[in-house]
N, CA and C atoms as a LAMMPS dump frame, in Angstrom:
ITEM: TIMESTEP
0
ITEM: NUMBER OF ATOMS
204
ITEM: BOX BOUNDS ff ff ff
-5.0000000000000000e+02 5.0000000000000000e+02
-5.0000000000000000e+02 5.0000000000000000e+02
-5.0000000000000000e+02 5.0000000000000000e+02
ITEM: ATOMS id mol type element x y z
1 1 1 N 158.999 -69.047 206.87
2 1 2 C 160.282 -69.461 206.351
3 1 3 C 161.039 -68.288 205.729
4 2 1 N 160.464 -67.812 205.03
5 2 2 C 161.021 -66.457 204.264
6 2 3 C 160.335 -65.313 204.441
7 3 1 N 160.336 -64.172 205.903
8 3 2 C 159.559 -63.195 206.234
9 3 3 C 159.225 -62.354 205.063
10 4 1 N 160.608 -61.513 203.779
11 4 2 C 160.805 -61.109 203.59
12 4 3 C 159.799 -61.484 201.802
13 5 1 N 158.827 -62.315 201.72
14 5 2 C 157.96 -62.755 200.907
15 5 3 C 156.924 -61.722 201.032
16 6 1 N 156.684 -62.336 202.385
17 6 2 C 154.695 -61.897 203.12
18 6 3 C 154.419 -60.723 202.373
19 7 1 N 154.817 -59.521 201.601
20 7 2 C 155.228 -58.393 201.343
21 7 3 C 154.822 -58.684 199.756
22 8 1 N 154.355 -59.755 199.333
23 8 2 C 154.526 -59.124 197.71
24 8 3 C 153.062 -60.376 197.742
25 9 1 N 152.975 -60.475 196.118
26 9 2 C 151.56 -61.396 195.918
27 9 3 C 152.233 -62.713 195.563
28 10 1 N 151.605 -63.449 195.14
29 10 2 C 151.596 -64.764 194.993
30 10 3 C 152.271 -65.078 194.095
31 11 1 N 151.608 -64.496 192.721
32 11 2 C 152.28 -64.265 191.39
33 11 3 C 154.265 -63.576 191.959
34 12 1 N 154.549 -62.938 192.376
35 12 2 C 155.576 -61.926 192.921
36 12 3 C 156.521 -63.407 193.465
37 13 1 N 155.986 -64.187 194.351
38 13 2 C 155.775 -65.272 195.149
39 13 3 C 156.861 -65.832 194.258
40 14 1 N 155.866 -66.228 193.304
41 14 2 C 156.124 -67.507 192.118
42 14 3 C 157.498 -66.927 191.831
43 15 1 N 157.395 -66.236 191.271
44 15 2 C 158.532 -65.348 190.461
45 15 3 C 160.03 -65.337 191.269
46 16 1 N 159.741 -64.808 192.412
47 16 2 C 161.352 -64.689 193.008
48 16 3 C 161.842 -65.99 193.904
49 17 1 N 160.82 -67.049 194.12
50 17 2 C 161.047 -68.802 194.252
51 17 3 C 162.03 -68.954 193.5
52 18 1 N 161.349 -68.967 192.098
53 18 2 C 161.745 -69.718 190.686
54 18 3 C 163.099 -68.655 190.287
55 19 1 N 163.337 -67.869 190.37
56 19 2 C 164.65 -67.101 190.136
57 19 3 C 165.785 -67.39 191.326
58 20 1 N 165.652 -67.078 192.36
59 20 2 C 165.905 -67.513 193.871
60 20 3 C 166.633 -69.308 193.583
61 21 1 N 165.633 -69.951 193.501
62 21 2 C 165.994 -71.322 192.875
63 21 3 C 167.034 -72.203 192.097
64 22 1 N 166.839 -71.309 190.697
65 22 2 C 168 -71.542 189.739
66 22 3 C 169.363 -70.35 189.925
67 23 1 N 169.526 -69.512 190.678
68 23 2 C 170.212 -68.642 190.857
69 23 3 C 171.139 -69.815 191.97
70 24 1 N 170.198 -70.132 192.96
71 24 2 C 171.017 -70.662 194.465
72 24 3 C 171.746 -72.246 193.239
73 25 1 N 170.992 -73.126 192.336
74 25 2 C 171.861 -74.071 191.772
75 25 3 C 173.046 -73.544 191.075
76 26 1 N 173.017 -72.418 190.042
77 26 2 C 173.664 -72.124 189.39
78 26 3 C 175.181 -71.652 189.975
79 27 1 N 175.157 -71.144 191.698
80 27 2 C 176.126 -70.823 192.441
81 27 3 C 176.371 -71.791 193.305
82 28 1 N 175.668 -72.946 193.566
83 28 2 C 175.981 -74.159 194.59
84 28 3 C 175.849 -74.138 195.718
85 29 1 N 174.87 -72.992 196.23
86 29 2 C 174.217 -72.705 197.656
87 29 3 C 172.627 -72.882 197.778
88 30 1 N 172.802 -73.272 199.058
89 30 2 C 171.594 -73.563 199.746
90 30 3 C 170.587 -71.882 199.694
91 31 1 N 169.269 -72.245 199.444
92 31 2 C 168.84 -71.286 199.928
93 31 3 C 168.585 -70.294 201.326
94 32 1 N 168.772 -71.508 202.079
95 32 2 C 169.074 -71.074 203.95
96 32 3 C 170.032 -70.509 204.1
97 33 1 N 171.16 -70.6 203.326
98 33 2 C 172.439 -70.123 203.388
99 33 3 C 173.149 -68.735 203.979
100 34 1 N 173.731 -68.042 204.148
101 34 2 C 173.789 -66.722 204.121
102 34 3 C 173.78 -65.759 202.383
103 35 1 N 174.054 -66.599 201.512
104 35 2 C 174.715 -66.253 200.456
105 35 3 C 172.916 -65.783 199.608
106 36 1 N 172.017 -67.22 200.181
107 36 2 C 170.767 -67.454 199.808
108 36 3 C 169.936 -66.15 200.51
109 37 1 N 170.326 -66.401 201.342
110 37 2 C 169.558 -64.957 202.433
111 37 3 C 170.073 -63.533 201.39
112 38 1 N 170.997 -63.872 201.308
113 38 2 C 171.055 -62.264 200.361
114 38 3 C 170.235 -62.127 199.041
115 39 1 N 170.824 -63.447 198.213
116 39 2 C 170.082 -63.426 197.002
117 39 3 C 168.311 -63.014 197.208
118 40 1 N 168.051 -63.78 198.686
119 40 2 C 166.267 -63.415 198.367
120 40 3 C 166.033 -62.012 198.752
121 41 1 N 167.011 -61.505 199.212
122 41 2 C 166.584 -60.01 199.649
123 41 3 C 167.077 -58.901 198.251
124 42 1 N 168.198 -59.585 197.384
125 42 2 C 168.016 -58.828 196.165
126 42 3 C 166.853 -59.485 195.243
127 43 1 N 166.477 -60.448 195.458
128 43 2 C 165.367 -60.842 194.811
129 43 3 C 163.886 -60.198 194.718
130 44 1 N 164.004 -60.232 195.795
131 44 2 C 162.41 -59.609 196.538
132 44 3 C 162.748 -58.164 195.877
133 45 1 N 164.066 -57.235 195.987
134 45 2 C 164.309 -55.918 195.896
135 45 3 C 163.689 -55.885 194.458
136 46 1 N 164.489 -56.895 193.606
137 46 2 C 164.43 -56.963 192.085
138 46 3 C 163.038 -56.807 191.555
139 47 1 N 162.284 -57.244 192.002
140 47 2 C 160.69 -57.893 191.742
141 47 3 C 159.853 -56.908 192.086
142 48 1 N 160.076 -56.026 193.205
143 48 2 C 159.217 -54.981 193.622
144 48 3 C 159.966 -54.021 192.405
145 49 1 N 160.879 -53.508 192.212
146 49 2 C 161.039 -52.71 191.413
147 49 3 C 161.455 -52.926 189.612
148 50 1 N 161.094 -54.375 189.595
149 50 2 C 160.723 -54.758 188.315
150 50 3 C 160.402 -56.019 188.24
151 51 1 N 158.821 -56.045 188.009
152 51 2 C 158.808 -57.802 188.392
153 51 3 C 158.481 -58.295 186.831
154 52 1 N 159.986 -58.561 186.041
155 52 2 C 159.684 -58.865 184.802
156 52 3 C 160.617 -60.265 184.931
157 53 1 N 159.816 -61.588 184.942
158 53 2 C 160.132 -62.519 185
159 53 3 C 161.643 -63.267 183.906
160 54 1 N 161.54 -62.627 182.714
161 54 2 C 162.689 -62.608 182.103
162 54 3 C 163.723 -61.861 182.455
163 55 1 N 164.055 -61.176 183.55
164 55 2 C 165.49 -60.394 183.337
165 55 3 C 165.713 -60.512 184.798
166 56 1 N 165.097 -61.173 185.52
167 56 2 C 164.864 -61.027 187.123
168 56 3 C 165.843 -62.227 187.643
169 57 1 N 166.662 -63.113 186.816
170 57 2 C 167.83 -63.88 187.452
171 57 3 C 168.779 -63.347 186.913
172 58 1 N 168.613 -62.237 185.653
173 58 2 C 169.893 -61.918 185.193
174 58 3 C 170.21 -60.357 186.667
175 59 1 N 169.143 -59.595 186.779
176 59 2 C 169.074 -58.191 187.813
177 59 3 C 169.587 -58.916 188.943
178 60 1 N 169.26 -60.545 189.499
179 60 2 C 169.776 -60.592 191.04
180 60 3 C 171.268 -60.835 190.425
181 61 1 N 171.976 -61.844 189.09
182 61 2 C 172.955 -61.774 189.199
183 61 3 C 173.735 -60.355 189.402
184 62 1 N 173.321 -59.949 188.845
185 62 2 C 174.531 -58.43 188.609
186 62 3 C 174.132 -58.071 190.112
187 63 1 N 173.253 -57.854 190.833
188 63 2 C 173.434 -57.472 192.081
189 63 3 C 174.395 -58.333 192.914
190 64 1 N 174.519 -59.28 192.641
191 64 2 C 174.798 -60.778 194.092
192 64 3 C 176.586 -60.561 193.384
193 65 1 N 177.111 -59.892 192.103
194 65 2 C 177.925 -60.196 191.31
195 65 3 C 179.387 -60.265 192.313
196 66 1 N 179.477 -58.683 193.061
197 66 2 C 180.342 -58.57 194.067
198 66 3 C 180.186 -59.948 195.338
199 67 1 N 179.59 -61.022 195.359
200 67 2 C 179.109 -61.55 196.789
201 67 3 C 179.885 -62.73 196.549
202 68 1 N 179.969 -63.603 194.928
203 68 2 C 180.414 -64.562 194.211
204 68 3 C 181.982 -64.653 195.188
């Protein structure tokens, strides 16, 4: 479903779901979406290069910020 997962651990997993998640409600898109497809690829980006579960929906917002 999401190639762009297989690539991190479980825990990593958990983390950019659950950010990914409330990010796609908070903007009113589907995660299949195109909008969703981006968010998980700044997501996944976010997490490999800081997987700190507190700041990791605020890092995809400011990335996704221009996409709004």
């Amino acid at each position: 479903m999401f190639p762009a997962l297989t690539s991190l651990s479980d825990h990593d997993i958990e983390v950019v779901v659950d950010a990914l998640t409330e990010w796609c409600s908070q903007h009113h898109c589907d995660i299949q979406s195109c909008r969703g497809q981006s968010a998980l690829a700044a997501a996944v980006d976010a997490v490999q290069s800081s997987p700190n579960r507190d700041t990791l929906l605020h890092q995809l917002s400011e990335k996704l910020r221009d996409s709004n």
